[in-house]
PDB file of N, CA, C and O in Angstrom:
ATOM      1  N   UNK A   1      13.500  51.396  -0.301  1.00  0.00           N
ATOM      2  CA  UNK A   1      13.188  51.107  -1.670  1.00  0.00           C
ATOM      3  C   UNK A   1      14.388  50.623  -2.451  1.00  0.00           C
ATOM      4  O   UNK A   1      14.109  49.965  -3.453  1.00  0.00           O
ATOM      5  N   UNK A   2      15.711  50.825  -2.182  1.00  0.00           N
ATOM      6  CA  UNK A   2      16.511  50.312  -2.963  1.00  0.00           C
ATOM      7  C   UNK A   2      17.086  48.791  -2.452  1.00  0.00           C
ATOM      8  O   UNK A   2      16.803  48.004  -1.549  1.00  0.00           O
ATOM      9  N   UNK A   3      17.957  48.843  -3.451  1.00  0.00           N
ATOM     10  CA  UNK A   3      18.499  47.532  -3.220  1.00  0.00           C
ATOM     11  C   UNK A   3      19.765  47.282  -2.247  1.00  0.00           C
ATOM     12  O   UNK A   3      20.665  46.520  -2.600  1.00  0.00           O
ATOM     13  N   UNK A   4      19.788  47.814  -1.269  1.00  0.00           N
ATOM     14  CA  UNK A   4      20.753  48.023  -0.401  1.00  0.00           C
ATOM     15  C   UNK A   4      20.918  46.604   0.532  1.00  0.00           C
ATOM     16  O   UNK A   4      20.286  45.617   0.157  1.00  0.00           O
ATOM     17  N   UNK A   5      21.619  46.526   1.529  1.00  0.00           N
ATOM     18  CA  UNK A   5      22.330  45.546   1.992  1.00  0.00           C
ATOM     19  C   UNK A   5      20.681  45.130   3.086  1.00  0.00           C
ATOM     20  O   UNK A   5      19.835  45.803   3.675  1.00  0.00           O
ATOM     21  N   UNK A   6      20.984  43.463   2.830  1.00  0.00           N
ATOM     22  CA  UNK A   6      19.719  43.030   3.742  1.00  0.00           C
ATOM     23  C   UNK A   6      20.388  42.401   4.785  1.00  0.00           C
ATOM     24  O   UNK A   6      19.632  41.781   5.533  1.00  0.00           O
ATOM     25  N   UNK A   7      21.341  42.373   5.017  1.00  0.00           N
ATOM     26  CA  UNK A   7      21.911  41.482   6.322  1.00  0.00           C
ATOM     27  C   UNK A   7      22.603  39.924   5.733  1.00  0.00           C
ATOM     28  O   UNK A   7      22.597  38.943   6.476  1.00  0.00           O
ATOM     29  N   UNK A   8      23.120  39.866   4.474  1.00  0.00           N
ATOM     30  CA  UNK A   8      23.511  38.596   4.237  1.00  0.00           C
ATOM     31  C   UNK A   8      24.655  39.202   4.557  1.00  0.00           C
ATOM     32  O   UNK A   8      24.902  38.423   5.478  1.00  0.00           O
ATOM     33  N   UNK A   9      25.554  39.929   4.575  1.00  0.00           N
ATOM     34  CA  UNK A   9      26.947  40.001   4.981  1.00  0.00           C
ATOM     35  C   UNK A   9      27.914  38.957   3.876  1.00  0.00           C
ATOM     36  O   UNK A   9      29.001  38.467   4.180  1.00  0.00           O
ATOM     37  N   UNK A  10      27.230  38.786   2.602  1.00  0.00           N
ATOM     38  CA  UNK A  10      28.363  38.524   1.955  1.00  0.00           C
ATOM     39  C   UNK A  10      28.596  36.827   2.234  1.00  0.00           C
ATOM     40  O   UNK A  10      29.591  36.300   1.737  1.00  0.00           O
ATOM     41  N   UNK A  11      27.780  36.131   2.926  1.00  0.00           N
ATOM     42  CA  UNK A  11      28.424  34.657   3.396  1.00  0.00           C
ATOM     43  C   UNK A  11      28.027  34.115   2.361  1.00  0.00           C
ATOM     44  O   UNK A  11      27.301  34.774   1.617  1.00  0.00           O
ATOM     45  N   UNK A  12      28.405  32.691   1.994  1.00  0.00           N
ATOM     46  CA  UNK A  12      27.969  31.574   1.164  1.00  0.00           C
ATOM     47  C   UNK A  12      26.310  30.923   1.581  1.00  0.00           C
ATOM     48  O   UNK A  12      26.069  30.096   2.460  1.00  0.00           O
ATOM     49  N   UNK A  13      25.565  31.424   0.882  1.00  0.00           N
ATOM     50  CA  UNK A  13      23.661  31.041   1.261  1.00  0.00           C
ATOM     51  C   UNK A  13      23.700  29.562   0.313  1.00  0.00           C
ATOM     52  O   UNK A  13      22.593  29.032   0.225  1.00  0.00           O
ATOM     53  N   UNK A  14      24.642  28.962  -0.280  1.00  0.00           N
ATOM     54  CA  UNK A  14      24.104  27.259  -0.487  1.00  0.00           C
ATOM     55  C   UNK A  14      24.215  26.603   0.396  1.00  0.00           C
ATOM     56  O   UNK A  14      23.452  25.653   0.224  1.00  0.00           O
ATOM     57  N   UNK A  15      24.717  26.511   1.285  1.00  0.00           N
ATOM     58  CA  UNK A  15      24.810  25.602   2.557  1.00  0.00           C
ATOM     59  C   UNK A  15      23.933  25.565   3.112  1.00  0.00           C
ATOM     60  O   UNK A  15      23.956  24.563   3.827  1.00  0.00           O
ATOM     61  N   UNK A  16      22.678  26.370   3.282  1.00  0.00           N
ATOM     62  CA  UNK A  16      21.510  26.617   3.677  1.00  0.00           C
ATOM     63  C   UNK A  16      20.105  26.291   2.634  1.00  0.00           C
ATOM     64  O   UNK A  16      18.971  26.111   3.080  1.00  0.00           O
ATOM     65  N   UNK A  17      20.445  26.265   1.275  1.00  0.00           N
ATOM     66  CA  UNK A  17      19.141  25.843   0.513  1.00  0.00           C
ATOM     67  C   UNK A  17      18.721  24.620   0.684  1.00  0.00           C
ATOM     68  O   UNK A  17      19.487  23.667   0.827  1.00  0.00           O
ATOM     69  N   UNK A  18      17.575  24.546   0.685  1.00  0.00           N
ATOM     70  CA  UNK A  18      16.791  23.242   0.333  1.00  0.00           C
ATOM     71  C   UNK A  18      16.191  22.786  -0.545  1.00  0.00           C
ATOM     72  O   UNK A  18      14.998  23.059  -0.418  1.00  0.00           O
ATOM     73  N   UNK A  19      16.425  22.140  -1.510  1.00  0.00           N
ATOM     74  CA  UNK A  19      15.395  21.263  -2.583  1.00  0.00           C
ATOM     75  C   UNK A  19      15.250  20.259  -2.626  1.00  0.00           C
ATOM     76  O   UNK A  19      16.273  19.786  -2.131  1.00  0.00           O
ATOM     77  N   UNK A  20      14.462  19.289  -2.974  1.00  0.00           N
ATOM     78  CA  UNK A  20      14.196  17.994  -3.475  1.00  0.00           C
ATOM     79  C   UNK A  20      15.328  17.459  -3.643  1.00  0.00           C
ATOM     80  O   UNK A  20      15.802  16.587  -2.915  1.00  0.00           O
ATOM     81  N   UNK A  21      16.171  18.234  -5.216  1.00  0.00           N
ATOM     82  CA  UNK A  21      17.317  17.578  -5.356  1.00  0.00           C
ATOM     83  C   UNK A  21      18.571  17.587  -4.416  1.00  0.00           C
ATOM     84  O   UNK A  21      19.631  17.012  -4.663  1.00  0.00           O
ATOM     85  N   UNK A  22      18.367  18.118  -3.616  1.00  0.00           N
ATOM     86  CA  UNK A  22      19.622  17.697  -2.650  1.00  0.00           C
ATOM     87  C   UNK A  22      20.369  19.057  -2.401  1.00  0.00           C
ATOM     88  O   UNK A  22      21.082  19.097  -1.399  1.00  0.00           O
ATOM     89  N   UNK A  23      20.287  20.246  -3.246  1.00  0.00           N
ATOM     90  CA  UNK A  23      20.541  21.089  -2.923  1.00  0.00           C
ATOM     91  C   UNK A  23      21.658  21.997  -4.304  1.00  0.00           C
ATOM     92  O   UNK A  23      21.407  22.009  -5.509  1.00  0.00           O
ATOM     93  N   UNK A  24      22.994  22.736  -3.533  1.00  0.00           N
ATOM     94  CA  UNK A  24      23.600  22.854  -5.029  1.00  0.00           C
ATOM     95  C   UNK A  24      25.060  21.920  -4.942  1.00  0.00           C
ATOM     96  O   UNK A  24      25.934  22.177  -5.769  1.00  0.00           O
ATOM     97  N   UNK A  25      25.260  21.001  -4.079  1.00  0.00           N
ATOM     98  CA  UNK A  25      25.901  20.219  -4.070  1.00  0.00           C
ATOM     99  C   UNK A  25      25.320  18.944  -3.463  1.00  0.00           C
ATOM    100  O   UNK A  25      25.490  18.588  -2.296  1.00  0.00           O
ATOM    101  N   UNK A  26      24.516  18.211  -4.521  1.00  0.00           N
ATOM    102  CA  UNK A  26      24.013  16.737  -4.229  1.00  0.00           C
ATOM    103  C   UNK A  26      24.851  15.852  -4.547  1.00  0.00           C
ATOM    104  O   UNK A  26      25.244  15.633  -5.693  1.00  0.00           O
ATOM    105  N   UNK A  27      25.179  15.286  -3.561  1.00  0.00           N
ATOM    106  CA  UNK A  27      25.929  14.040  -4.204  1.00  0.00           C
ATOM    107  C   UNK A  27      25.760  12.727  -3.182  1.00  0.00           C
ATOM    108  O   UNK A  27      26.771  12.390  -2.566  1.00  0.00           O
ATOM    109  N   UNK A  28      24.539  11.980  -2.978  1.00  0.00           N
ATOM    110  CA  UNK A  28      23.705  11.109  -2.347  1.00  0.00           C
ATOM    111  C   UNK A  28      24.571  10.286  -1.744  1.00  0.00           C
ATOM    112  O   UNK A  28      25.612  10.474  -2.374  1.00  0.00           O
ATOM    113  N   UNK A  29      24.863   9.214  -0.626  1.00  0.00           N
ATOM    114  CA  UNK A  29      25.468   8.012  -0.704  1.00  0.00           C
ATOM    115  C   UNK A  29      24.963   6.948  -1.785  1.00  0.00           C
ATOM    116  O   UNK A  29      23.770   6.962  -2.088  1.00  0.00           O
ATOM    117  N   UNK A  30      25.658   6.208  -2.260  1.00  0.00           N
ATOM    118  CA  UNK A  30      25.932   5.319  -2.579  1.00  0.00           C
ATOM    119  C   UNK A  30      25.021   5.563  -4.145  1.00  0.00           C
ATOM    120  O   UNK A  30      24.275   4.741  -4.677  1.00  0.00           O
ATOM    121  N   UNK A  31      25.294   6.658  -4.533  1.00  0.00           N
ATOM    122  CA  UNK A  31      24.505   6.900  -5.584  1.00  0.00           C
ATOM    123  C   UNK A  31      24.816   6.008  -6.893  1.00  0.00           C
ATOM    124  O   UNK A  31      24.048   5.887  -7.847  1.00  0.00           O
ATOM    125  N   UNK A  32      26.027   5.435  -6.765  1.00  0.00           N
ATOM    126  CA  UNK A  32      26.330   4.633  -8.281  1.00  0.00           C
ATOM    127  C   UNK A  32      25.596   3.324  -7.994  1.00  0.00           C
ATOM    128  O   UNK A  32      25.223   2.650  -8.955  1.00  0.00           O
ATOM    129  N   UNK A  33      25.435   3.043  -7.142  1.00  0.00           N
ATOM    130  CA  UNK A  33      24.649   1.379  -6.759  1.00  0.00           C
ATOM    131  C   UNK A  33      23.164   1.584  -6.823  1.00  0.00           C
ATOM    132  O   UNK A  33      22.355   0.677  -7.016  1.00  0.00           O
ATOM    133  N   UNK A  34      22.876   2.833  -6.647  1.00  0.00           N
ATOM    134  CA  UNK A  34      21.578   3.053  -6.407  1.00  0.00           C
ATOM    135  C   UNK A  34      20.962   3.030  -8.057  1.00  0.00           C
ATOM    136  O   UNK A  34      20.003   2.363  -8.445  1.00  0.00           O
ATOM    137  N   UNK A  35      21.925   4.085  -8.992  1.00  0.00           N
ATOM    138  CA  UNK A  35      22.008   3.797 -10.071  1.00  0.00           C
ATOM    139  C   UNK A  35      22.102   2.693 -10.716  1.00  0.00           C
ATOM    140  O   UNK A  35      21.127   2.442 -11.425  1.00  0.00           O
ATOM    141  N   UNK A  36      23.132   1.774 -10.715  1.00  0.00           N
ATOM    142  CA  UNK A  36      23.414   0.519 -11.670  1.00  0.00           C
ATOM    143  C   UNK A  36      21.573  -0.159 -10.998  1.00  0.00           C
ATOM    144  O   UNK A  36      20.602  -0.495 -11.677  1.00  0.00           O
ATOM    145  N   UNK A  37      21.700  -0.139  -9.794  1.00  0.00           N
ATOM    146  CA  UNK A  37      19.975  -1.028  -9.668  1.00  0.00           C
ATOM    147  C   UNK A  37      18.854  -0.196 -10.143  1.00  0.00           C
ATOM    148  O   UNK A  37      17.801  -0.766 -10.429  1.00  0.00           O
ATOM    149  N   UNK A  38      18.922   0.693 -10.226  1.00  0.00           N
ATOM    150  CA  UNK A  38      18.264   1.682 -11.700  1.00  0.00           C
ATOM    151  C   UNK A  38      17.587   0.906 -13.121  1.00  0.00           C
ATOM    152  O   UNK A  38      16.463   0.576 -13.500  1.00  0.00           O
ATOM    153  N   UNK A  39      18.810   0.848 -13.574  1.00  0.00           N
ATOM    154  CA  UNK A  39      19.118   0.624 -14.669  1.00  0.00           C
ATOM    155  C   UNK A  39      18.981  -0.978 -15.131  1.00  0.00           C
ATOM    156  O   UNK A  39      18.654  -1.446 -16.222  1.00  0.00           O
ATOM    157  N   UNK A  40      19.276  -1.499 -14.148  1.00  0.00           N
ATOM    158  CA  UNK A  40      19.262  -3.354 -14.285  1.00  0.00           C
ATOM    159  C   UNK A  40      17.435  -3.325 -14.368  1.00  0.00           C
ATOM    160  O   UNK A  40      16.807  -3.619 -15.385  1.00  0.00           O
ATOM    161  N   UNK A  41      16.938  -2.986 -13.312  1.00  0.00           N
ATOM    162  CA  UNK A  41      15.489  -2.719 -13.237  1.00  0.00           C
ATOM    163  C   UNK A  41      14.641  -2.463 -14.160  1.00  0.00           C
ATOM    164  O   UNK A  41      13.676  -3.206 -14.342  1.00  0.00           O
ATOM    165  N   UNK A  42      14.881  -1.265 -14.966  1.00  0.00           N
ATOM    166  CA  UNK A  42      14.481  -0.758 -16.201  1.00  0.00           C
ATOM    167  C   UNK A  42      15.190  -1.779 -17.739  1.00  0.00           C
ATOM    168  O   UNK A  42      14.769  -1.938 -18.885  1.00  0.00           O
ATOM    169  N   UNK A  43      15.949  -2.088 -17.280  1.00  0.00           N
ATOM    170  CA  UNK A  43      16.529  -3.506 -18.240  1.00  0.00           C
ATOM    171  C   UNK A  43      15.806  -5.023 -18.289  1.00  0.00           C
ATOM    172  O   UNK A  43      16.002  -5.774 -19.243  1.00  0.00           O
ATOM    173  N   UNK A  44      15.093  -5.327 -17.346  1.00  0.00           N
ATOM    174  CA  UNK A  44      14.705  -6.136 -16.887  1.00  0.00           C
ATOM    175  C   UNK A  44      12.803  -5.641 -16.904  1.00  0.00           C
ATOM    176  O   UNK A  44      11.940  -6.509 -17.027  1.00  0.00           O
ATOM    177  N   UNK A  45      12.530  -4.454 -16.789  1.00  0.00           N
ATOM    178  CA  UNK A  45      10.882  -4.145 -17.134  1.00  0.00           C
ATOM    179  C   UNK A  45      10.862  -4.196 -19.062  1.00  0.00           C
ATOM    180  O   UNK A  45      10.146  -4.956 -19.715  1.00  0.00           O
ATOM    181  N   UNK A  46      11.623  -3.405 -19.511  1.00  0.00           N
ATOM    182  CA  UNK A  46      11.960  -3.170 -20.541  1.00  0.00           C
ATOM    183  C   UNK A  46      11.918  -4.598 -21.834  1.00  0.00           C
ATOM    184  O   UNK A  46      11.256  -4.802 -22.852  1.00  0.00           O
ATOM    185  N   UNK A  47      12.693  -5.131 -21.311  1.00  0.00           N
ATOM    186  CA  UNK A  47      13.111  -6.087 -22.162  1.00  0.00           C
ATOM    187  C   UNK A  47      11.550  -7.283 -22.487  1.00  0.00           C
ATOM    188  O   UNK A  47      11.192  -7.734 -23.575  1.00  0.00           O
ATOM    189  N   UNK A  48      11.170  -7.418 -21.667  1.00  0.00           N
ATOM    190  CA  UNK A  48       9.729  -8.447 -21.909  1.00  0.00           C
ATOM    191  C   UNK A  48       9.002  -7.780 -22.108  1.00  0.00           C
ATOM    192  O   UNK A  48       7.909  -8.308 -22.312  1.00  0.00           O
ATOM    193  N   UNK A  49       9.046  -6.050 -22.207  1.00  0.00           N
ATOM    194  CA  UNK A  49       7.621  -5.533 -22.974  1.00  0.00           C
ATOM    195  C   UNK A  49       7.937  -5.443 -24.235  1.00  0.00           C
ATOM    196  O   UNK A  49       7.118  -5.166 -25.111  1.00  0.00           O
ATOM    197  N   UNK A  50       9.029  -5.647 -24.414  1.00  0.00           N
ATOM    198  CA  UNK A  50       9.537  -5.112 -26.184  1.00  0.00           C
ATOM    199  C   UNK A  50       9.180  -6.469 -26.374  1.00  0.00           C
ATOM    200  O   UNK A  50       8.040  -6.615 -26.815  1.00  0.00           O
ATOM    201  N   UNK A  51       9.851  -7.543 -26.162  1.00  0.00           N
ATOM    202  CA  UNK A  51       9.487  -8.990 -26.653  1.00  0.00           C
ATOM    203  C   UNK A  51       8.042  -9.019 -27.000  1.00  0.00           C
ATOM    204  O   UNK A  51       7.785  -9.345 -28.159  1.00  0.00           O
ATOM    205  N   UNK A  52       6.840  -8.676 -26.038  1.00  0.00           N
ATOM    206  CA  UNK A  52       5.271  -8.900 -26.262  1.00  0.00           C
ATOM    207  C   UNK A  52       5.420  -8.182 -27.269  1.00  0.00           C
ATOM    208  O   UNK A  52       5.588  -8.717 -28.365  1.00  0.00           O
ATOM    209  N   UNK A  53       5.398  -6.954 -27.146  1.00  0.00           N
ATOM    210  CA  UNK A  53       5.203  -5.958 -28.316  1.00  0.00           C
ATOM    211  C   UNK A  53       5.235  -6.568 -29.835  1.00  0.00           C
ATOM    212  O   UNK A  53       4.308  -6.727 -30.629  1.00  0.00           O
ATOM    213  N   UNK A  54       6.947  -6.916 -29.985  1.00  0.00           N
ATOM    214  CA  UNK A  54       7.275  -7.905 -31.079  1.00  0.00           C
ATOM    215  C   UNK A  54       6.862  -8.711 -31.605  1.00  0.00           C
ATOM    216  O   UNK A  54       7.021  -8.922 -32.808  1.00  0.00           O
ATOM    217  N   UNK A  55       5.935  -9.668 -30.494  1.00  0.00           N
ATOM    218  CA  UNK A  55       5.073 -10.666 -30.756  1.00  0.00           C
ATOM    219  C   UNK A  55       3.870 -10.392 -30.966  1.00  0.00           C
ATOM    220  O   UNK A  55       3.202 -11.357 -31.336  1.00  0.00           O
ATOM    221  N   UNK A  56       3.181  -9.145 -30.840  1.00  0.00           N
ATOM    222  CA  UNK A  56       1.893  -8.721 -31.399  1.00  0.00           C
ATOM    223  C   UNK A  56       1.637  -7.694 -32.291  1.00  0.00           C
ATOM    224  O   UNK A  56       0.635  -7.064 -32.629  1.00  0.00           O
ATOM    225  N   UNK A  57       3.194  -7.692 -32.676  1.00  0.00           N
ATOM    226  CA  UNK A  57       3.074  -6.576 -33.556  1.00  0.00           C
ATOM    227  C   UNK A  57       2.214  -6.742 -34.762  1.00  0.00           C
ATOM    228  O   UNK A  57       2.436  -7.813 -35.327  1.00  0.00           O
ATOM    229  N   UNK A  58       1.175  -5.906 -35.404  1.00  0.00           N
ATOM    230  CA  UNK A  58       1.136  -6.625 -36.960  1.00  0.00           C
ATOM    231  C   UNK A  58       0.590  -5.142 -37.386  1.00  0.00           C
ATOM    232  O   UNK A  58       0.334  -4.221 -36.610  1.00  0.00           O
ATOM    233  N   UNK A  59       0.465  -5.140 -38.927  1.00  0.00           N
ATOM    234  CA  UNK A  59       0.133  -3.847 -39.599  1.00  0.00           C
ATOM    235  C   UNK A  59      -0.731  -4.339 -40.934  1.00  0.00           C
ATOM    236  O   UNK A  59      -0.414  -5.103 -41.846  1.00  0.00           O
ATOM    237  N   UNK A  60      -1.824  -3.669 -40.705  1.00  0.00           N
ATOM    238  CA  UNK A  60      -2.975  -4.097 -42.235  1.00  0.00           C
ATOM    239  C   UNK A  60      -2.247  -3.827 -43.664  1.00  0.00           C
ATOM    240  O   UNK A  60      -2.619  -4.400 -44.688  1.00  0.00           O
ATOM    241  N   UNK A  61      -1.067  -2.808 -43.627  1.00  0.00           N
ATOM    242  CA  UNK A  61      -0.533  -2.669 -44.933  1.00  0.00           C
ATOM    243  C   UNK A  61       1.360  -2.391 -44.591  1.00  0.00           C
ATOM    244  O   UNK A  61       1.913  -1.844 -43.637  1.00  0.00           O
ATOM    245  N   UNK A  62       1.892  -3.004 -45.760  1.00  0.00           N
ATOM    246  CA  UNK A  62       3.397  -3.114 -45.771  1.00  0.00           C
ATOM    247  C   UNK A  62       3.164  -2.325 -45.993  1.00  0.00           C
ATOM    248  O   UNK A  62       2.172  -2.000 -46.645  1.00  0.00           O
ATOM    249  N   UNK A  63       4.876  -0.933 -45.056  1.00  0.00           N
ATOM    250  CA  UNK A  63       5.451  -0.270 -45.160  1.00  0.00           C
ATOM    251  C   UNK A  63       5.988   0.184 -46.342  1.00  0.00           C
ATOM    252  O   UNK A  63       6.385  -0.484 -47.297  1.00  0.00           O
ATOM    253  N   UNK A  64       5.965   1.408 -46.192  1.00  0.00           N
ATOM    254  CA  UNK A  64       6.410   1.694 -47.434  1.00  0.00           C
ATOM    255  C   UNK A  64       7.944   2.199 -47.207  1.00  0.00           C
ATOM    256  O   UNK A  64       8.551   2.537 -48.224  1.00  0.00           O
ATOM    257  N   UNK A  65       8.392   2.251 -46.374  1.00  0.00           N
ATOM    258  CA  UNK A  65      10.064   2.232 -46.132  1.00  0.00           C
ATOM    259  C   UNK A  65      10.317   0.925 -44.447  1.00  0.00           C
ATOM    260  O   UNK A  65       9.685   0.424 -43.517  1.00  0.00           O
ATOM    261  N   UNK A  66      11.300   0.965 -44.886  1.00  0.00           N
ATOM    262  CA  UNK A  66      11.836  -0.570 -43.827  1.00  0.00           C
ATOM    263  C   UNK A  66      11.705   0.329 -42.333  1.00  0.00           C
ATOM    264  O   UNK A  66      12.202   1.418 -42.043  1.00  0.00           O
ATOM    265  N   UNK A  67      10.885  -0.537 -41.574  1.00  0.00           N
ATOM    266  CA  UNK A  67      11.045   0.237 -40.169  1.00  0.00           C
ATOM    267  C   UNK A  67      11.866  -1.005 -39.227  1.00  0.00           C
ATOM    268  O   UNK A  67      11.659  -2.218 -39.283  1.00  0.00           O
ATOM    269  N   UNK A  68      12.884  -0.246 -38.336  1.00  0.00           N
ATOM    270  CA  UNK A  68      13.462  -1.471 -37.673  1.00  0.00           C
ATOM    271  C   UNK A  68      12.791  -2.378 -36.316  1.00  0.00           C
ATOM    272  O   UNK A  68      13.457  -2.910 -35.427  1.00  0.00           O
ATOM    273  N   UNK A  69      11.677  -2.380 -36.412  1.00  0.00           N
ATOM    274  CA  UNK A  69      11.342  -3.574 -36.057  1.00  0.00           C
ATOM    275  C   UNK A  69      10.755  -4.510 -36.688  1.00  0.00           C
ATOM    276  O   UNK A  69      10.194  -5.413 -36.068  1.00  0.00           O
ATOM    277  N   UNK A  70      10.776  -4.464 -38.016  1.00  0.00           N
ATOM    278  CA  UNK A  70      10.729  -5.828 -38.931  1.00  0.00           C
ATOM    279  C   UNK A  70      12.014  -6.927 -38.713  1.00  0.00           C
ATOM    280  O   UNK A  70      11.815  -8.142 -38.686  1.00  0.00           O
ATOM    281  N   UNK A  71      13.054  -6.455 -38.597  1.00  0.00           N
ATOM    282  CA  UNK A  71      14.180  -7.284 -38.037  1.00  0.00           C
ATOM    283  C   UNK A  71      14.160  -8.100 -36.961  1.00  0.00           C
ATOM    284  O   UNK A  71      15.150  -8.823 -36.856  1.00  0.00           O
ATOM    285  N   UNK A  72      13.149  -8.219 -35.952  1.00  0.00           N
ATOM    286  CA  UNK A  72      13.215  -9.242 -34.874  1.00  0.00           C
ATOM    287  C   UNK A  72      11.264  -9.478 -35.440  1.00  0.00           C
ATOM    288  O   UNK A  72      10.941 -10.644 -35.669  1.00  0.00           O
ATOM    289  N   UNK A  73      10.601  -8.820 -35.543  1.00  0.00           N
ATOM    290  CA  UNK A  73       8.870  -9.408 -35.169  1.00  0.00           C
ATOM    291  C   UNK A  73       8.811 -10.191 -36.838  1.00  0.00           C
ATOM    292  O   UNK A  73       9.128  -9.739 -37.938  1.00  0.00           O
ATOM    293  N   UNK A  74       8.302 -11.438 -36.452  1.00  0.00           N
ATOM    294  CA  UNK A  74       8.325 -12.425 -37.131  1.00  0.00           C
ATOM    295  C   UNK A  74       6.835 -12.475 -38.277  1.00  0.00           C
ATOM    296  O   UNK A  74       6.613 -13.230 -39.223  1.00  0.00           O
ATOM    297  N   UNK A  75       6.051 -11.396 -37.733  1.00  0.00           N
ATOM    298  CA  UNK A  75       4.869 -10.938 -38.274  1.00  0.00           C
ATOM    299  C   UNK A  75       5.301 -10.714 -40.017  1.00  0.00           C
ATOM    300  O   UNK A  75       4.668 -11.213 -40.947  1.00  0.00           O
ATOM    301  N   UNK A  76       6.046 -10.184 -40.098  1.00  0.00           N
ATOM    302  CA  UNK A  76       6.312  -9.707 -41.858  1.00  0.00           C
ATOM    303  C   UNK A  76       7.386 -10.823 -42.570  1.00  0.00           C
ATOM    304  O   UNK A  76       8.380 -11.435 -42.178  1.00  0.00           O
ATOM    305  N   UNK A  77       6.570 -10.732 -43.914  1.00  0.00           N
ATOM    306  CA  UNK A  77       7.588 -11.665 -45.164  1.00  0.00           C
ATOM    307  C   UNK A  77       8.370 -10.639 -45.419  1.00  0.00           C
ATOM    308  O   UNK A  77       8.382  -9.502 -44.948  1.00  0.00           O
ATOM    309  N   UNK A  78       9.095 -11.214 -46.302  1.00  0.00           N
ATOM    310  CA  UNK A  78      10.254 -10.379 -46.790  1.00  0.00           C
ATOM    311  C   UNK A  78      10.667  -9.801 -47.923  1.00  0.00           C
ATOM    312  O   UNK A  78      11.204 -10.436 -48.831  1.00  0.00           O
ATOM    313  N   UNK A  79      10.384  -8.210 -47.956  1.00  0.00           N
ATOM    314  CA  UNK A  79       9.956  -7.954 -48.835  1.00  0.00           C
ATOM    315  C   UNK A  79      11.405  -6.635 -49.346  1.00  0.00           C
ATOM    316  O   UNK A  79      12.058  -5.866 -48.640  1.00  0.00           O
ATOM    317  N   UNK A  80      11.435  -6.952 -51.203  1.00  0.00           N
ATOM    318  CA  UNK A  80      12.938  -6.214 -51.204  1.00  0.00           C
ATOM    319  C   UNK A  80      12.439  -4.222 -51.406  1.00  0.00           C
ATOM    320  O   UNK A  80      11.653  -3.861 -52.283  1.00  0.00           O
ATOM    321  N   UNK A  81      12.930  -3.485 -50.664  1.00  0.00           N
ATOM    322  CA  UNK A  81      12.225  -2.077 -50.725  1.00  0.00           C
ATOM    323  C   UNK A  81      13.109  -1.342 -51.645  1.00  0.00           C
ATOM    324  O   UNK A  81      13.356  -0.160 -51.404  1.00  0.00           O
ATOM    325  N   UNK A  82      13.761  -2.105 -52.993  1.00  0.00           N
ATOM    326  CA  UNK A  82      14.243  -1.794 -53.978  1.00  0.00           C
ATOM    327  C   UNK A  82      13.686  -1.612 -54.827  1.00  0.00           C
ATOM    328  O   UNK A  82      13.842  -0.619 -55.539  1.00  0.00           O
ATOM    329  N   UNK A  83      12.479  -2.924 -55.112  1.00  0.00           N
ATOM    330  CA  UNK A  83      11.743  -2.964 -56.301  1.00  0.00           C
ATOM    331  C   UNK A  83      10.975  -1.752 -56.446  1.00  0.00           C
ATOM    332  O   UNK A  83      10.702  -0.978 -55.528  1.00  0.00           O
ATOM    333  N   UNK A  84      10.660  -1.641 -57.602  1.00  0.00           N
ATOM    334  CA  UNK A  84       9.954  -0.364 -58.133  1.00  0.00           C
ATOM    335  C   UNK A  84       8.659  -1.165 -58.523  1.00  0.00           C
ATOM    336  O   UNK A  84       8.705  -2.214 -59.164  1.00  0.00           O
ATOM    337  N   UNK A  85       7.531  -0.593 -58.092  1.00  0.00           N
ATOM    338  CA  UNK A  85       6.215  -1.380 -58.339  1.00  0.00           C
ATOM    339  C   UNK A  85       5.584  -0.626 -59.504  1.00  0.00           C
ATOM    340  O   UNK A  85       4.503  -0.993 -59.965  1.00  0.00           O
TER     341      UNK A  85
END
């Protein structure tokens, strides 16, 4: 019943785990390349959905504070969010 000795003898038990991530010292080959093509990838999905987006953006009523994608979508006039109506 107690917590007495089970036979680990004290050794280092990470050298032996297994997870998904690789363990408690993952460190993959060539993980920075694997990364930068990551990232170019997601740069490259990314970038032409924001463009459509931009281009179909539209809204039945002006904002009532400036949102930043009025700065590239060509959908809105230009309107000063100084004036007091």
């Amino acid at each position: 019943m107690g917590g007495g000795e089970h036979g680990h003898g004290g050794e280092d038990f990470r050298g032996k785990v297994w997870s998904m991530s690789g363990g408690a010292y993952c460190r993959p080959k060539h993980w920075r390349r694997n990364t930068a093509f990551a990232m170019v990838g997601l740069i490259f999905v990314c970038i032409p959905i924001a463009m459509k987006s931009a281009e179909l953006e539209q809204r039945p009523h002006l904002p009532v504070r400036p949102i930043p994608s009025q700065l590239w979508c060509k959908n809105f006039g230009t309107k000063d969010y100084n004036d007091v109506e």
